[in-house]
C-alpha positions in Angstrom: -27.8 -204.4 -238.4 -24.3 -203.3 -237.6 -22.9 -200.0 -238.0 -20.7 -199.1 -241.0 -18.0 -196.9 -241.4 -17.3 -194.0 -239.0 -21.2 -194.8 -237.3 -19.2 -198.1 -236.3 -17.9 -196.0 -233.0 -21.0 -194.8 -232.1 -21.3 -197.2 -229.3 -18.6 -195.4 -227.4 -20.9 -192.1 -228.1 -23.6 -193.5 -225.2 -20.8 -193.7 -222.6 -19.6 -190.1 -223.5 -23.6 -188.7 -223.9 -24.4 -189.7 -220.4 -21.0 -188.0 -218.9 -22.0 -185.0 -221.2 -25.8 -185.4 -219.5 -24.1 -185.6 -216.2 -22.0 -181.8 -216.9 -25.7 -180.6 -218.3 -28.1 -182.2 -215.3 -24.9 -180.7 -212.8 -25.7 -176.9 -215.2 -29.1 -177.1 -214.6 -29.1 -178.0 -210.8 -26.4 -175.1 -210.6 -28.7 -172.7 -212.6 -32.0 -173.9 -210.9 -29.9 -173.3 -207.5 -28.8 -169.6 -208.9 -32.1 -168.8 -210.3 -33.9 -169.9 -206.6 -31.0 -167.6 -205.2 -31.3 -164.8 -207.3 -35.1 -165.0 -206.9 -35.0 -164.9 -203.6 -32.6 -161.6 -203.0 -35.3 -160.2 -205.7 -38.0 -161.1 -203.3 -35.7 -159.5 -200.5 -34.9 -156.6 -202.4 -38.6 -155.9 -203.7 -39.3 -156.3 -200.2 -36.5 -153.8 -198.9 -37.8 -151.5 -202.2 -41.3 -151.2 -201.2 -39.9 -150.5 -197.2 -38.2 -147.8 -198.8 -40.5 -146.5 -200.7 -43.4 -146.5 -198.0 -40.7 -144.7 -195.8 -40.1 -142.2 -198.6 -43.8 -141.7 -199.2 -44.4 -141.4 -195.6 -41.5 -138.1 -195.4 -43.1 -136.8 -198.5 -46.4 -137.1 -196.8 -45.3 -135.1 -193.7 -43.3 -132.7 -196.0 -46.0 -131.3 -198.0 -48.0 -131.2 -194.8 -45.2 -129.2 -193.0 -45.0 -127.1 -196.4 -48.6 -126.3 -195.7 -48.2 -125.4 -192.5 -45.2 -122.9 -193.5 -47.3 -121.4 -196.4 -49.9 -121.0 -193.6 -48.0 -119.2 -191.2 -46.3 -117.3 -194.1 -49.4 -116.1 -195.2 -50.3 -115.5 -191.6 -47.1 -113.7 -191.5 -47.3 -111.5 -194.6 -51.1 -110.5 -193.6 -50.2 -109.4 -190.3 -47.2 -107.1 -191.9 -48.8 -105.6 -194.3 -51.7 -104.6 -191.5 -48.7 -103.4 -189.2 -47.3 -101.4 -192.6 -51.1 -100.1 -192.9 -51.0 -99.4 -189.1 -47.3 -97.9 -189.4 -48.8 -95.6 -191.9 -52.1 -94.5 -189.8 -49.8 -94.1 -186.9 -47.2 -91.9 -189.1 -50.1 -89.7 -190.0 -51.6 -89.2 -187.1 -48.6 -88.0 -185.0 -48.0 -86.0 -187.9 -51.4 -84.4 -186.9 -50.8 -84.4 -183.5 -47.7 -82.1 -184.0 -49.3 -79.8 -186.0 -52.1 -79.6 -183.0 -48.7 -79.8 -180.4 -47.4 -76.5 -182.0 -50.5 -74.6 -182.6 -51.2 -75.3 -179.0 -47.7 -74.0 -177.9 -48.0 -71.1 -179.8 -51.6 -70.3 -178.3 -50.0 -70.7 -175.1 -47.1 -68.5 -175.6 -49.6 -65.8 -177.0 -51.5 -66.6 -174.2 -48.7 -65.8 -171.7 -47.7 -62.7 -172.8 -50.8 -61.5 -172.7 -50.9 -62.5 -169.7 -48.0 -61.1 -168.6 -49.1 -57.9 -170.2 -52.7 -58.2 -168.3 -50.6 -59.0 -165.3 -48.5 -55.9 -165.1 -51.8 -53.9 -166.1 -53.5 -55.2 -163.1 -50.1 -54.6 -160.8 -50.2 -51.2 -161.3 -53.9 -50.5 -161.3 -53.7 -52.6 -157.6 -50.6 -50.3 -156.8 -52.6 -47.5 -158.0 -55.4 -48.3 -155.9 -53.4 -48.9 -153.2 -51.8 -45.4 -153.5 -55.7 -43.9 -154.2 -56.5 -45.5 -151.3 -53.7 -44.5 -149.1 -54.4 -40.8 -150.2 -58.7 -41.5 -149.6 -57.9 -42.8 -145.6 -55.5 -40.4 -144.8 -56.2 -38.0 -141.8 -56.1 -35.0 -143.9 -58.6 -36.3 -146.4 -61.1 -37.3 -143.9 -61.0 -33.9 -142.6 -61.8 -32.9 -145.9 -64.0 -34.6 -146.8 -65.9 -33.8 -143.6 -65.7 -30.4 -144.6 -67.2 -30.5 -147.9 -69.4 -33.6 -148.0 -72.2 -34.8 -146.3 -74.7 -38.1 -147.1 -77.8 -37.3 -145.0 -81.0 -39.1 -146.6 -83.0 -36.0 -146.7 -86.1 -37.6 -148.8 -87.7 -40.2 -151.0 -89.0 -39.9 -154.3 -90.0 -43.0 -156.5 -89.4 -43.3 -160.4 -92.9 -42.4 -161.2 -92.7 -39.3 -159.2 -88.8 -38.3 -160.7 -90.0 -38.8 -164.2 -93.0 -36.3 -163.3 -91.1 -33.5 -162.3 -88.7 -33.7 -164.6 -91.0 -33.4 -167.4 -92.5 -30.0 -165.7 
Protein backbone atom coordinates (compact mmCIF):
# COMPACT_ATOMS: atom_id res chain seq x y z
CA UNK A 1 0.00 0.00 0.00
CA UNK A 2 1.22 3.51 -0.88
CA UNK A 3 1.92 6.22 1.42
CA UNK A 4 -0.68 9.06 1.87
CA UNK A 5 -0.23 12.47 2.59
CA UNK A 6 2.87 13.95 4.20
CA UNK A 7 4.04 9.81 4.93
CA UNK A 8 4.20 10.04 0.98
CA UNK A 9 8.07 11.47 1.39
CA UNK A 10 9.06 9.10 3.69
CA UNK A 11 11.06 7.36 1.07
CA UNK A 12 13.56 10.19 1.02
CA UNK A 13 13.63 9.69 5.04
CA UNK A 14 15.93 6.23 4.44
CA UNK A 15 18.48 8.16 2.43
CA UNK A 16 18.68 10.92 5.09
CA UNK A 17 18.49 8.06 8.27
CA UNK A 18 21.55 6.25 6.97
CA UNK A 19 23.60 9.80 6.51
CA UNK A 20 22.22 10.58 10.14
CA UNK A 21 23.50 6.76 11.16
CA UNK A 22 26.74 7.54 9.42
CA UNK A 23 27.22 11.17 11.90
CA UNK A 24 25.99 8.64 14.91
CA UNK A 25 28.40 5.36 14.00
CA UNK A 26 31.29 8.40 13.24
CA UNK A 27 30.04 9.72 17.37
CA UNK A 28 30.36 6.54 18.63
CA UNK A 29 33.81 5.47 17.03
CA UNK A 30 34.88 9.10 18.25
CA UNK A 31 33.56 8.40 21.80
CA UNK A 32 34.71 4.76 21.92
CA UNK A 33 38.25 6.26 20.71
CA UNK A 34 37.93 9.08 23.62
CA UNK A 35 36.73 6.72 26.19
CA UNK A 36 39.85 3.98 25.22
CA UNK A 37 41.99 7.29 25.55
CA UNK A 38 40.73 8.64 28.59
CA UNK A 39 40.89 5.12 30.06
CA UNK A 40 44.08 4.70 29.33
CA UNK A 41 45.65 8.13 30.97
CA UNK A 42 43.37 6.78 34.03
CA UNK A 43 45.27 3.59 33.98
CA UNK A 44 48.51 5.82 33.58
CA UNK A 45 47.49 8.08 36.18
CA UNK A 46 46.27 5.42 38.81
CA UNK A 47 49.50 3.97 37.97
CA UNK A 48 51.57 7.34 38.49
CA UNK A 49 48.96 7.77 41.83
CA UNK A 50 49.86 4.56 43.44
CA UNK A 51 53.91 5.42 42.56
CA UNK A 52 53.27 8.41 44.44
CA UNK A 53 51.72 7.23 46.99
CA UNK A 54 54.12 4.19 47.76
CA UNK A 55 56.90 6.93 47.58
CA UNK A 56 54.93 9.07 50.07
CA UNK A 57 54.33 6.08 52.40
CA UNK A 58 57.75 5.07 52.06
CA UNK A 59 59.05 8.99 53.50
CA UNK A 60 56.31 8.71 56.06
CA UNK A 61 57.76 5.43 56.96
CA UNK A 62 61.31 6.71 57.46
CA UNK A 63 59.86 9.88 59.08
CA UNK A 64 58.22 8.47 62.05
CA UNK A 65 61.20 6.15 62.28
CA UNK A 66 63.64 9.21 62.33
CA UNK A 67 60.96 10.87 64.79
CA UNK A 68 61.66 7.89 67.02
CA UNK A 69 65.09 8.06 66.90
CA UNK A 70 64.96 12.00 67.79
CA UNK A 71 62.50 11.29 70.77
CA UNK A 72 65.07 8.66 71.62
CA UNK A 73 68.07 10.70 71.77
CA UNK A 74 65.87 13.59 73.31
CA UNK A 75 64.95 11.48 76.03
CA UNK A 76 68.57 10.30 76.11
CA UNK A 77 69.34 13.97 76.18
CA UNK A 78 66.90 15.26 78.81
CA UNK A 79 67.95 12.15 81.19
CA UNK A 80 71.52 12.77 81.04
CA UNK A 81 70.80 16.70 81.98
CA UNK A 82 68.81 16.34 84.50
CA UNK A 83 71.57 13.73 86.09
CA UNK A 84 74.33 16.52 85.25
CA UNK A 85 71.72 19.19 87.03
CA UNK A 86 71.60 16.47 90.01
CA UNK A 87 75.37 16.17 89.67
CA UNK A 88 75.73 20.18 89.39
CA UNK A 89 73.89 20.27 92.61
CA UNK A 90 76.07 17.48 94.54
CA UNK A 91 79.11 19.20 93.15
CA UNK A 92 77.68 22.84 94.38
CA UNK A 93 77.32 21.28 97.78
CA UNK A 94 80.10 19.70 98.27
CA UNK A 95 82.65 22.52 97.41
CA UNK A 96 80.51 24.41 99.56
CA UNK A 97 81.67 21.96 102.24
CA UNK A 98 84.96 21.89 101.20
CA UNK A 99 85.34 25.72 101.81
CA UNK A 100 83.99 25.62 104.99
CA UNK A 101 86.77 22.69 105.85
CA UNK A 102 89.35 25.15 103.51
CA UNK A 103 88.78 28.00 106.12
CA UNK A 104 88.60 26.16 109.26
CA UNK A 105 91.78 24.69 108.21
CA UNK A 106 93.44 28.13 107.40
CA UNK A 107 92.35 29.48 110.51
CA UNK A 108 93.85 26.36 112.56
CA UNK A 109 96.85 27.07 110.68
CA UNK A 110 97.18 30.64 111.34
CA UNK A 111 96.46 29.80 115.18
CA UNK A 112 98.80 27.32 114.72
CA UNK A 113 101.54 29.70 113.54
CA UNK A 114 101.47 32.14 116.03
CA UNK A 115 101.77 29.89 118.45
CA UNK A 116 104.37 28.84 116.93
CA UNK A 117 105.97 31.85 116.57
CA UNK A 118 105.21 32.51 120.14
CA UNK A 119 106.76 28.83 121.19
CA UNK A 120 109.51 29.82 118.80
CA UNK A 121 110.66 33.00 120.48
CA UNK A 122 110.09 31.12 123.96
CA UNK A 123 112.57 28.52 122.93
CA UNK A 124 115.10 31.38 121.32
CA UNK A 125 115.54 32.85 124.46
CA UNK A 126 115.56 29.96 126.73
CA UNK A 127 118.50 28.50 124.03
CA UNK A 128 120.09 32.10 124.40
CA UNK A 129 119.61 31.74 127.97
CA UNK A 130 121.26 28.63 128.13
CA UNK A 131 123.83 29.62 126.01
CA UNK A 132 124.55 32.59 128.44
CA UNK A 133 124.18 29.96 131.59
CA UNK A 134 126.41 28.02 129.95
CA UNK A 135 129.00 30.50 129.03
CA UNK A 136 128.87 31.72 132.77
CA UNK A 137 129.09 27.51 134.06
CA UNK A 138 132.54 26.94 131.62
CA UNK A 139 134.17 29.97 132.45
CA UNK A 140 137.60 29.84 134.12
CA UNK A 141 136.45 31.59 137.15
CA UNK A 142 133.55 29.34 137.72
CA UNK A 143 135.54 26.19 137.50
CA UNK A 144 137.77 27.57 140.02
CA UNK A 145 134.87 27.85 142.00
CA UNK A 146 133.39 25.35 141.76
CA UNK A 147 136.57 23.42 142.59
CA UNK A 148 136.58 25.27 145.65
CA UNK A 149 133.31 24.44 147.05
CA UNK A 150 132.22 21.16 145.44
CA UNK A 151 133.42 17.88 145.21
CA UNK A 152 131.57 14.37 143.75
CA UNK A 153 133.67 11.62 145.37
CA UNK A 154 131.48 8.26 145.75
CA UNK A 155 132.14 7.87 149.33
CA UNK A 156 129.56 4.78 149.86
CA UNK A 157 126.61 2.61 148.85
CA UNK A 158 123.48 2.21 150.46
CA UNK A 159 120.47 0.37 148.75
CA UNK A 160 116.61 1.41 149.12
CA UNK A 161 115.95 -1.20 151.65
CA UNK A 162 118.70 -0.02 153.82
CA UNK A 163 117.77 4.14 153.22
CA UNK A 164 114.22 3.44 154.10
CA UNK A 165 115.58 1.74 157.39
CA UNK A 166 117.51 4.45 158.73
CA UNK A 167 115.30 6.93 157.96
CA UNK A 168 112.64 5.48 159.84
CA UNK A 169 115.07 5.33 163.08
Amino acid sequence: QPLKGRAAGAQSYNARSSSILGILQEMQRQIARDLAAAQKKDLAEEVAYQKMRAAKSAELKESNKLKDRKEDALAKLQDKSAKAKTDVEKVRSKLETDRAFLRDTENSCSAEDRAYEVRSKERSEEIRTLAEALGILTDEEARGLYAKTMSFAQLGQTTRREAVSLAAK
